[in-house]
C-alpha positions in Angstrom: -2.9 -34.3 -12.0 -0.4 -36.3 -15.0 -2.7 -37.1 -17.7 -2.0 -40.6 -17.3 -3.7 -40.7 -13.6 -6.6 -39.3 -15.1 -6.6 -41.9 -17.6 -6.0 -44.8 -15.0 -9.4 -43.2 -13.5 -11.6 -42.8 -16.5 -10.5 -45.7 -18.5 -13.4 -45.6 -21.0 -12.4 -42.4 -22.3 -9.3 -43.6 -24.4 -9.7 -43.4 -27.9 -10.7 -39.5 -27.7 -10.5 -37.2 -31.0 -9.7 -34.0 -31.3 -8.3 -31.6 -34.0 -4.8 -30.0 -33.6 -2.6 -27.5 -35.5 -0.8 -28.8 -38.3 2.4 -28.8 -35.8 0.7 -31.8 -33.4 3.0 -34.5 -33.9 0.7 -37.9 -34.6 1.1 -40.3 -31.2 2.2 -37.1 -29.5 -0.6 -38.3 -26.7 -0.4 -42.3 -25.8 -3.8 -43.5 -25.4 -5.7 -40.8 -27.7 -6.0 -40.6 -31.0 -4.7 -37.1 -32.8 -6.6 -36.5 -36.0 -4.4 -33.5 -37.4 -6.1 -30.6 -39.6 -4.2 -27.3 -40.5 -5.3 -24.0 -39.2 -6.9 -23.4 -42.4 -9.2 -26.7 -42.6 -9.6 -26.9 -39.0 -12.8 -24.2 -39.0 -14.4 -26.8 -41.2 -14.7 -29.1 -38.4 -17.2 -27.8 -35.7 -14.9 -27.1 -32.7 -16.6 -26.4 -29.5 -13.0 -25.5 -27.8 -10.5 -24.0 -30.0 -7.0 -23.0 -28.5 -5.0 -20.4 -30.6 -1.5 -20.0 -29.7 1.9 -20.1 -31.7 4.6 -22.8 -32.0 6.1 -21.6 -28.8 3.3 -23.3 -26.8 2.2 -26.5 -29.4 3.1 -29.0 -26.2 1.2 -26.9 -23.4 -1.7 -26.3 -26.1 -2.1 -30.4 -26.8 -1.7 -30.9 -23.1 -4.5 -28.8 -22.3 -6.3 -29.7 -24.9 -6.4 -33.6 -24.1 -7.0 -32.6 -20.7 -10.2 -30.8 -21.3 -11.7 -33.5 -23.7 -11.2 -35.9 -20.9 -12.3 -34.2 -17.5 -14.9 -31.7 -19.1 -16.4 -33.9 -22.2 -19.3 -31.4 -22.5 -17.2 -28.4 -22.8 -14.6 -29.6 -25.4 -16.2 -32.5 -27.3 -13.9 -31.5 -30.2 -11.4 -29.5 -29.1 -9.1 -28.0 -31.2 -5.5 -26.0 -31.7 -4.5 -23.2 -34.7 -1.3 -21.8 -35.1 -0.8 -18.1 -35.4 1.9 -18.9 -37.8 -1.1 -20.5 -39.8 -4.1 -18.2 -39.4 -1.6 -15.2 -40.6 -0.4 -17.3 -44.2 -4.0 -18.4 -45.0 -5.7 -14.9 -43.2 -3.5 -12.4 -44.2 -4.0 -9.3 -41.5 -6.0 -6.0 -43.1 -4.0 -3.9 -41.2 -3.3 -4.8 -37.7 -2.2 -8.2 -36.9 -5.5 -8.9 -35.1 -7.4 -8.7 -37.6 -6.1 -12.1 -39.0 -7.5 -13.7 -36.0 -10.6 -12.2 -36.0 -10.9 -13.3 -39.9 -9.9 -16.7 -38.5 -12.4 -17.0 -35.5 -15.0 -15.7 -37.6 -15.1 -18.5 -40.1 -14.6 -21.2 -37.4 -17.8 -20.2 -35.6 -19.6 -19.9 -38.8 -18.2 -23.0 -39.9 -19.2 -24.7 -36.6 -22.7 -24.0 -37.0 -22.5 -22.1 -33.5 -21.1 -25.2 -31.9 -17.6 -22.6 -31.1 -18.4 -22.2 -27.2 -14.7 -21.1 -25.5 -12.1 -19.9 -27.1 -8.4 -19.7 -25.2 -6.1 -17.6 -26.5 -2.4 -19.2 -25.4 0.4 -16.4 -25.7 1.4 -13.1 -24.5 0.3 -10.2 -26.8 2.0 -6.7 -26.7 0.9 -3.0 -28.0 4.4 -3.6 -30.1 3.2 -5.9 -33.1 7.5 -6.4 -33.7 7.7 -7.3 -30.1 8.7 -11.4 -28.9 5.7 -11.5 -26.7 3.1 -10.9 -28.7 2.1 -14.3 -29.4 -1.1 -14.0 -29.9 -2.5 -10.3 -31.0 -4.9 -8.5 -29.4 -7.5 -5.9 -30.7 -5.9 -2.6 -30.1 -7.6 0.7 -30.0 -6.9 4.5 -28.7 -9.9 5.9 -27.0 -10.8 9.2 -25.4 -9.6 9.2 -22.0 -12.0 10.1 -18.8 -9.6 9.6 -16.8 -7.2 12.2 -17.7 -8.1 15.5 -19.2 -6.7 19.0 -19.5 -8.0 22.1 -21.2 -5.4 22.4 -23.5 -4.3 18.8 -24.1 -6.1 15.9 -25.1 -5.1 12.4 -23.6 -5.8 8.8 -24.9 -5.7 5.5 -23.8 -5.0 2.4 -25.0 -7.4 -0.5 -24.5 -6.7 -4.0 -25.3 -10.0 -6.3 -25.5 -10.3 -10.1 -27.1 -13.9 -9.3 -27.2 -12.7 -8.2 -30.6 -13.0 -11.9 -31.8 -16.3 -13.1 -29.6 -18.5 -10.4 -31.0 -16.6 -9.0 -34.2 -16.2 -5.4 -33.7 -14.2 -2.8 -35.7 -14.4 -0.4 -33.1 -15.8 0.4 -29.7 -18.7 3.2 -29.4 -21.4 3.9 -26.8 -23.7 2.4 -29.7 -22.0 -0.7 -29.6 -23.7 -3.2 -28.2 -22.6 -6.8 -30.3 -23.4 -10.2 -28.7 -20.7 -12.4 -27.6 -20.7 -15.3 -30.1 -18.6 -17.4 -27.7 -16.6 -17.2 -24.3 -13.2 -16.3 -24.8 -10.0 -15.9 -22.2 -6.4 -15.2 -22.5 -3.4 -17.0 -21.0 -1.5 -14.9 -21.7 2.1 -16.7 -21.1 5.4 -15.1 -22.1 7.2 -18.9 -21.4 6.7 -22.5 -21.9 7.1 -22.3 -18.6 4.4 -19.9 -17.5 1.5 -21.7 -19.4 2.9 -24.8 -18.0 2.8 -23.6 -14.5 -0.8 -22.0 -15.2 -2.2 -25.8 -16.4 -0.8 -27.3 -13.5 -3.2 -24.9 -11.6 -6.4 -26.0 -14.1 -5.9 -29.5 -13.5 -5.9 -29.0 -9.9 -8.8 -26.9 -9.6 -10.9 -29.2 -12.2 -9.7 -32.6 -10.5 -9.3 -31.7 -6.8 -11.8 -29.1 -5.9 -11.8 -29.3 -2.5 -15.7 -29.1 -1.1 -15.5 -27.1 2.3 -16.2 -24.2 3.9 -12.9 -22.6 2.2 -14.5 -23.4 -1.2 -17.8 -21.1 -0.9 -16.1 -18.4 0.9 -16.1 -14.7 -0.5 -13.5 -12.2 -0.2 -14.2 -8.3 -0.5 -11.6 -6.0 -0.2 -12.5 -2.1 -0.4 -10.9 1.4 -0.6 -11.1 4.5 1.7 -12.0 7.5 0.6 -8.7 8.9 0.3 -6.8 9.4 -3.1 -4.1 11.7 -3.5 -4.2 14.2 -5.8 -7.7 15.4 -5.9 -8.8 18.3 -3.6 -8.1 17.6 0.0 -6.9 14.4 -1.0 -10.5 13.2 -1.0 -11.8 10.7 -3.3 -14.2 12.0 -5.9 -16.3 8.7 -5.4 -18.1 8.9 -2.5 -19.3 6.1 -2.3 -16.3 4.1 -2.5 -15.8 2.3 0.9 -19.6 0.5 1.0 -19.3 -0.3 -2.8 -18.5 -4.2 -2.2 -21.9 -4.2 -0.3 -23.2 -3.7 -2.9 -22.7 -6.7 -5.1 -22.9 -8.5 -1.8 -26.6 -7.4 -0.8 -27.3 -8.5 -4.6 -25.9 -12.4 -3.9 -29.1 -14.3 -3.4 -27.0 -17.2 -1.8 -24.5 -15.7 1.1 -21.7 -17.8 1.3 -19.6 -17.5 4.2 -17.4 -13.9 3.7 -14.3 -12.4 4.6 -14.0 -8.3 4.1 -10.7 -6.0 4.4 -12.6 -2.5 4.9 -9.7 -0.2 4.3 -11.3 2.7 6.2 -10.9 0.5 9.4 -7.3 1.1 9.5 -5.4 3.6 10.1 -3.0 5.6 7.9 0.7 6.0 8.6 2.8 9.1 8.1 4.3 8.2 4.7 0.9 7.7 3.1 0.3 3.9 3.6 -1.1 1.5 5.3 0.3 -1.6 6.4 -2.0 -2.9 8.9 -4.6 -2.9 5.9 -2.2 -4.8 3.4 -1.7 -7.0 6.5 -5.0 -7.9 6.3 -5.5 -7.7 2.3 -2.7 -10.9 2.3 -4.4 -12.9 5.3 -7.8 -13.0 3.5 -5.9 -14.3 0.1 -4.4 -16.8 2.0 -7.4 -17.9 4.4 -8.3 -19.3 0.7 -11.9 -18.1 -0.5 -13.1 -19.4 -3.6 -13.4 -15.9 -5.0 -12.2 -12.4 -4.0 -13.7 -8.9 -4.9 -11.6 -5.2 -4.9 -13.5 -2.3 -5.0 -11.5 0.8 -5.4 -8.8 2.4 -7.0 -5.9 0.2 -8.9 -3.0 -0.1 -11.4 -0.9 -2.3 -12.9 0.9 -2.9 -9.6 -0.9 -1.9 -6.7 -3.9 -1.7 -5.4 -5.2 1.7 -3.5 -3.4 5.1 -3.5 -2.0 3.2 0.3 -0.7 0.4 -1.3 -2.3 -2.4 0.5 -1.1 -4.5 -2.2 1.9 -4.8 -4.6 3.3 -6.7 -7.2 5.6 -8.0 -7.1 6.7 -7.0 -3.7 3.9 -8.7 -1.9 4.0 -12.2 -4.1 6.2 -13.8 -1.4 3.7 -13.7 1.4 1.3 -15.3 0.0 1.2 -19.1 1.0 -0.1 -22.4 -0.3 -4.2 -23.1 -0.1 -6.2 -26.0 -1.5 -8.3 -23.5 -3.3 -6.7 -21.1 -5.7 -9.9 -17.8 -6.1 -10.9 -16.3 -9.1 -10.2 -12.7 -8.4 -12.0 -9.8 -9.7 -10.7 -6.9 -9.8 -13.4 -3.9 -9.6 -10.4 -1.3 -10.8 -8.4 0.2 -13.4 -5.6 -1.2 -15.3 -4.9 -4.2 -12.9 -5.3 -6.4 -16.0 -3.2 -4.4 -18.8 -1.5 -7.6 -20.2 -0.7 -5.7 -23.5 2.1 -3.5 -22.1 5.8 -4.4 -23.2 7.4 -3.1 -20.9 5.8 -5.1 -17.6 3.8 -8.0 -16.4 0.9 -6.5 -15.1 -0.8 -7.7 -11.4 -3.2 -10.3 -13.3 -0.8 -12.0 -15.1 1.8 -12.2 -12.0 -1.2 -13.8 -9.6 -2.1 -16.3 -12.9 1.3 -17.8 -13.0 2.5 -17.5 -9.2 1.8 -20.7 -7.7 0.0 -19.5 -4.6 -2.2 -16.8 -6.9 -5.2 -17.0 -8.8 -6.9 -19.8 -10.8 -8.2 -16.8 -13.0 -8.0 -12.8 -13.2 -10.8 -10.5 -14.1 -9.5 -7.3 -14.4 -9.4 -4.0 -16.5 -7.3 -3.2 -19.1 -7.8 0.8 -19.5 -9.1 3.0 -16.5 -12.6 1.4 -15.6 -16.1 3.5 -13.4 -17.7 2.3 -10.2 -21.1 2.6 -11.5 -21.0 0.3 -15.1 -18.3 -2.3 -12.6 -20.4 -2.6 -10.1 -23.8 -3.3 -12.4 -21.2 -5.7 -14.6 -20.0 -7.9 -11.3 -24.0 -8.3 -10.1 -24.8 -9.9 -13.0 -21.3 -12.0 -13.3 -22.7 -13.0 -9.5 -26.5 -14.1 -11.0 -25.4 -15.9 -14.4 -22.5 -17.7 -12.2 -24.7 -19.5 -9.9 -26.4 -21.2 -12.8 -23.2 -23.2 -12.6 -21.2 -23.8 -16.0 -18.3 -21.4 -17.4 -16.3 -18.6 -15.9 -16.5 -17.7 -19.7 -19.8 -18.3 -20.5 -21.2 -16.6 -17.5 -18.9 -13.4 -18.2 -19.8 -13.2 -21.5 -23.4 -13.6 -20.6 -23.1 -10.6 -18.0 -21.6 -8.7 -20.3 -24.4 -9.3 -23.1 -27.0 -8.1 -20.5 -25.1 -5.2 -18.9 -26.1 -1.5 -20.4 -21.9 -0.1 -20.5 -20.5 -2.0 -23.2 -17.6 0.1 -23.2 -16.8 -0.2 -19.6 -17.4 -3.8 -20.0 -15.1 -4.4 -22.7 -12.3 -3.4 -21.1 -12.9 -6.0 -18.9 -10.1 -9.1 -19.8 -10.3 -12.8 -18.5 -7.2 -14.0 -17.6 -6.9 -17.4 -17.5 -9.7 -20.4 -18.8 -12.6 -19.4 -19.9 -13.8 -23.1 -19.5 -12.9 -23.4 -15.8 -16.2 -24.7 -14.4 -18.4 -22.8 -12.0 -18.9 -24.4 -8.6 -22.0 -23.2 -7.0 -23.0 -23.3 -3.2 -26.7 -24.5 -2.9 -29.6 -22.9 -0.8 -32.1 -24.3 1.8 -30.7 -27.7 2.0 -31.1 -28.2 -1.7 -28.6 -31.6 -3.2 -25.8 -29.6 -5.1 -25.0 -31.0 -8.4 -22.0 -33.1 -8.3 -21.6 -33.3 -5.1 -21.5 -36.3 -2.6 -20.2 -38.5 -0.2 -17.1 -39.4 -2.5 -16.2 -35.5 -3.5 -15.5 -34.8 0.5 -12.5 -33.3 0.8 -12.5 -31.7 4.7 -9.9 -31.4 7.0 -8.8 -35.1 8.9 -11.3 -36.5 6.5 -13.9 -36.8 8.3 -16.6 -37.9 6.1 -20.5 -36.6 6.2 -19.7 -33.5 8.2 -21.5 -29.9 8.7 -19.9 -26.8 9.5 -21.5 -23.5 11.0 -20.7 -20.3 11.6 -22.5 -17.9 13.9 -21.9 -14.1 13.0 -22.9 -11.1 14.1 -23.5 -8.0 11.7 -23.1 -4.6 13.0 -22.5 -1.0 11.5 -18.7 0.2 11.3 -18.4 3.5 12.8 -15.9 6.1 11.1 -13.0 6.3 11.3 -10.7 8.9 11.7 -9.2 8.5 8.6 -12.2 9.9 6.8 -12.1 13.0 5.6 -13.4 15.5 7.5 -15.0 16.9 4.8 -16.2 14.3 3.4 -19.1 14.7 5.4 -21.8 12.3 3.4 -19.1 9.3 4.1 -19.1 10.0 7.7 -23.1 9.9 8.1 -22.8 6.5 6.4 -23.1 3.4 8.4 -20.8 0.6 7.0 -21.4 -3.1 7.5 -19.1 -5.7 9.3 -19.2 -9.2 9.9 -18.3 -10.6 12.5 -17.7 -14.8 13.6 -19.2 -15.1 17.2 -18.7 -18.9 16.8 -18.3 -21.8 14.6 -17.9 -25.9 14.8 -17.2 -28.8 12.6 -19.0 -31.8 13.0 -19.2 -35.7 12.3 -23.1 -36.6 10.8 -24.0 -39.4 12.9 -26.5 -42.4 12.7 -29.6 -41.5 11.4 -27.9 -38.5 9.4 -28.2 -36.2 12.5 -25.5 -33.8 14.4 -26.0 -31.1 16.7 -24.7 -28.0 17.5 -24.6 -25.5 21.2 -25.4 -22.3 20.1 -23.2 -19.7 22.5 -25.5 -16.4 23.5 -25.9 -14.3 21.0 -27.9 -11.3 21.7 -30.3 -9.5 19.8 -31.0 -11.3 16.7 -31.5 -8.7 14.8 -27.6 -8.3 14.5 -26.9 -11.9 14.4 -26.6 -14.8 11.5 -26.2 -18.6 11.2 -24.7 -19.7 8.4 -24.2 -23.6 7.8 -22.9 -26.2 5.2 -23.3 -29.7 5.3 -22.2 -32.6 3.6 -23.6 -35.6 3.5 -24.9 -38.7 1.3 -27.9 -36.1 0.6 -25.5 -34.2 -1.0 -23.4 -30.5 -0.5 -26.3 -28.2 1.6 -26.2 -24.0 2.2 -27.6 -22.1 4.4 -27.7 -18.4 5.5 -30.5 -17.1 8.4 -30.8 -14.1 10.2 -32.1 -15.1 13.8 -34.9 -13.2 13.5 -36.5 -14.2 10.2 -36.7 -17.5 12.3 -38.9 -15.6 14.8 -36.1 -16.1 17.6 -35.9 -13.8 20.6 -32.6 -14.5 21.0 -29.7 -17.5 21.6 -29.1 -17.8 25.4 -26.5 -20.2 26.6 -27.6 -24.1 28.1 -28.3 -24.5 30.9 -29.4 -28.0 31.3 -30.1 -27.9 34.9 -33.2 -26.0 33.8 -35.0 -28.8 31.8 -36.9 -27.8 28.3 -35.4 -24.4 28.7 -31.7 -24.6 27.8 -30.3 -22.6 25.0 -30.6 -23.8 21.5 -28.9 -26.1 18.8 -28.6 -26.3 15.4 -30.0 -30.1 14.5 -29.2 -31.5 11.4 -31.8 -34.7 10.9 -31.4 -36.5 7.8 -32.0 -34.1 4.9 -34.0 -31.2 7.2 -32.3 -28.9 9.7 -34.1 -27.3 12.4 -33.3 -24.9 15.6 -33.9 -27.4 18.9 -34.4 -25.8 22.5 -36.3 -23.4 24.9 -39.0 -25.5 24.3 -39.3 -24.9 20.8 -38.3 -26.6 17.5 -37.9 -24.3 14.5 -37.8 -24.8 11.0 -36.3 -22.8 8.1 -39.3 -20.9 7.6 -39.8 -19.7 11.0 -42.6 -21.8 11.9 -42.8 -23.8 15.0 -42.4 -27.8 14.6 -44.9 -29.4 16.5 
């Protein structure tokens, strides 16, 4: 959305402040007035949004910027821009370049009384200090690897981490446990035309979220238990191919979900598996509001199969309304510091069919600490606010610091957090004039009806891998679903198709009304159900059931019976 249509729509917002680099040209914004600090005053003036970039980027920085102050007041009251041409003449580096920044971002919060909330660092950085793209540095260090080893040789690798600046580390031990001062994320653009491409795709998502089922719908995609290389070829992490169920069973609301098991499909003679990345690219394009991998990654592709590739794979994705924030449970899949490529985060943050933000590794990353790390993203994030804030806060709590360290966001770290809402409870900001569903068909509900039932092994599973193949894995699968119009007296029904036994069955619903956005999830038989049969209405009082949405309460209609959310009986 032009900054000038948001300013036709929230007229009483001209006449905004904020504090840019000393490159801001006055007027360079028509209906806001620029007050213009250098880098070297600006941390005088409490900032709650600071971007730091270089001259490269001064337009994109303003236009983000403005746009923040206006469409998110609370996050970026005073926002404000530094210069790394700036913060290096009035911070001189002690060493590495970084360290100039950190010097920098360490007097602003301290200056801003702790009021320095997200920090968005606009530029490219490179392990090459000389190097064109490193626009903005990052905090650089060699560490032991665990990865790679050898009796006789020792290996390092090379982690990059802006947590550098949040929490003001030297270095990074498994004593280390500093508290994030503030959110902080990376865009890290090598062009004008990158970060412009990227802003685009935060004033969409900020100004157009589109409410739905797409919206609250969860993607987990998951290794086998193959990787070449190790003996037999089998995977040393055994648990691999149920570790997305994991973090799913720890999700106290259960939006609706989409999975690409990768030991469902079978494995070519050449080592791949294309049904699987198949799959992998029609779950990023059915357009969930955020997808999960669990398994084994690099820079450019995902699993030792290659279910996905960059930047082989870019042009099958296709245009959604809802761009995810992807999280990558891997290694490497976010090294934005090497010169010599674009890794796979920074290709899905500036493809226009990609990501609205990345969370990725930057250095090899462990199941155990990722998977502990992603729960807790999962339970700060439905408290609604920041990506940033809620990252940071996961990674405060989490025990690995290391482990989480590594872990980069790509992209805003102000983009807000839209949250699904349980048992029929109004959703903040929602309403009757956020609807955006297909044909526009105003106060609607949506349901699905799923089964869940165990996967049985596959053939690709080792054959030695014996404590995979007693394993029962989980699939979900959609029996049914409708979309309906909420009729006089805020009511709609549903017919509920036979189901079966409900201990393998779900309902999961989403409504929108003038009550608000509502969420549901309910296995049939914590609602005391025998099972769904189909209607038969020339059998009065026992036809099958429906899902009845009256006013703000939904209940379960038929055989006789009305049931609530709790199980009980309606009288």
């Amino acid at each position: 959305m032009a900054l000038d249509t948001i300013r036709r729509i929230l007229p009483t917002l001209v006449g905004i402040v904020f504090f840019a680099s000393l490159a801001a040209a006055p007027g360079a914004h028509a209906g806001a007035a620029v007050n213009i600090a250098t880098a070297a005053r600006a941390k005088a003036v409490r900032c709650d949004y600071y971007i730091i970039t270089d001259s490269v980027f001064t337009v994109q920085a303003e236009h983000l910027a403005d746009f923040r102050h206006i469409v998110t007041l609370p996050v970026a009251n005073y926002p404000c821009i530094a210069k790394m041409e700036d913060i290096y003449k009035n911070y001189p580096p002690k060493g590495p370049k970084w360290t100039s920044l950190q010097a920098f971002l360490k007097a602003a919060y301290t200056q801003s009384a702790g009021a320095l909330s997200h920090v968005v660092l606009l530029g490219d950085a490179s392990f090459d200090e000389n190097s064109p793209d490193n626009h903005v540095p990052t905090f650089s260090q060699r560490i032991l690897s665990l990865q790679r080893f050898s009796p006789d040789t020792v290996f390092y690798d090379t982690m990059s981490s802006d947590d550098a600046y949040a929490a003001f580390f030297d270095s990074v031990g498994y004593d280390s446990v500093p508290k994030l001062a503030f959110a902080i994320g990376r865009i890290p653009a090598r062009t004008p035309a990158q970060a412009d491409a990227y802003i685009d795709k935060v004033e969409n998502y900020e100004a157009h979220f589109p409410y739905g089922p797409g919206a609250f719908t969860y993607g987990f995609l998951s290794d086998d238990d193959l990787q070449k290389g190790s003996p037999e070829d089998q995977d040393p992490i055994l648990s691999m191919p149920e570790l997305h169920q994991e973090i799913w069973d720890a999700l106290p609301v259960k939006p609706f979900v989409r999975r690409m098991l990768s030991i469902e499909y079978p494995i070519q003679a050449d080592g791949t598996k294309p049904a699987a990345k198949n799959a992998t690219l029609d779950l990023f394009n059915a357009g969930p509001g955020r997808v999960y991998f669990i398994g084994h990654g690099s820079p450019h592709q995902l699993t030792d199969e290659n279910i996905f590739e960059v930047p082989g794979d870019l042009t099958r994705l296709e245009p959604k309304r809802l761009q995810p924030i992807v999280s990558m449970l891997a290694c490497t899949t976010a090294r934005f510091a090497d010169p010599n490529s674009e890794s796979m985060g920074e290709q899905l943050l500036f493809h226009p069919n990609g990501a609205v933000a990345f969370l990725g590794g930057t250095i090899p990353t462990y199941p155990n600490p990722n998977n502990v790390l992603f729960k807790r993203w999962n339970a700060f994030a439905l408290n609604g606010g920041t990506l940033g804030r809620a990252f940071a806060s996961a990674k405060d709590s989490a025990y690995d610091y290391r482990n989480n360290a590594a872990y980069a966001i790509l992209g805003d770290p102000a983009l807000t957090l839209h949250v699904p809402t349980f048992d029929l409870a109004p959703a903040s900001g929602s309403g009757a004039s956020r609807l955006v569903l297909p044909g526009n068909l105003g106060d609607s509900a949506y349901f699905q009806l799923v089964r869940i039932d165990s996967l049985p092994f596959n053939a690709v599973i080792s054959a030695s891998n014996q404590q995979q193949r007693d394993k029962s894995y989980i699939r979900e699968r959609v029996l049914a679903e409708g979309l309906g119009v909420v009729g006089a007296g805020g009511s709609v029904t549903f017919t509920l198709p036979t189901a079966g036994d409900p201990r393998d069955v779900a309902i999961k619903f989403m409504t929108w009304t003038t009550y608000g956005m509502h969420y549901g999830h309910l296995p049939l038989e914590s609602l005391g159900l025998v099972a769904l049969n189909p209607v038969r209405k020339s059998v009065p009082g026992r036809e099958g059931f429906r899902l009845v949405l009256r006013g703000g309460g939904l209940v379960f209609e038929g055989q006789g019976r009305r049931v609530g959310l709790d199980g009980r009986d309606i009288r």
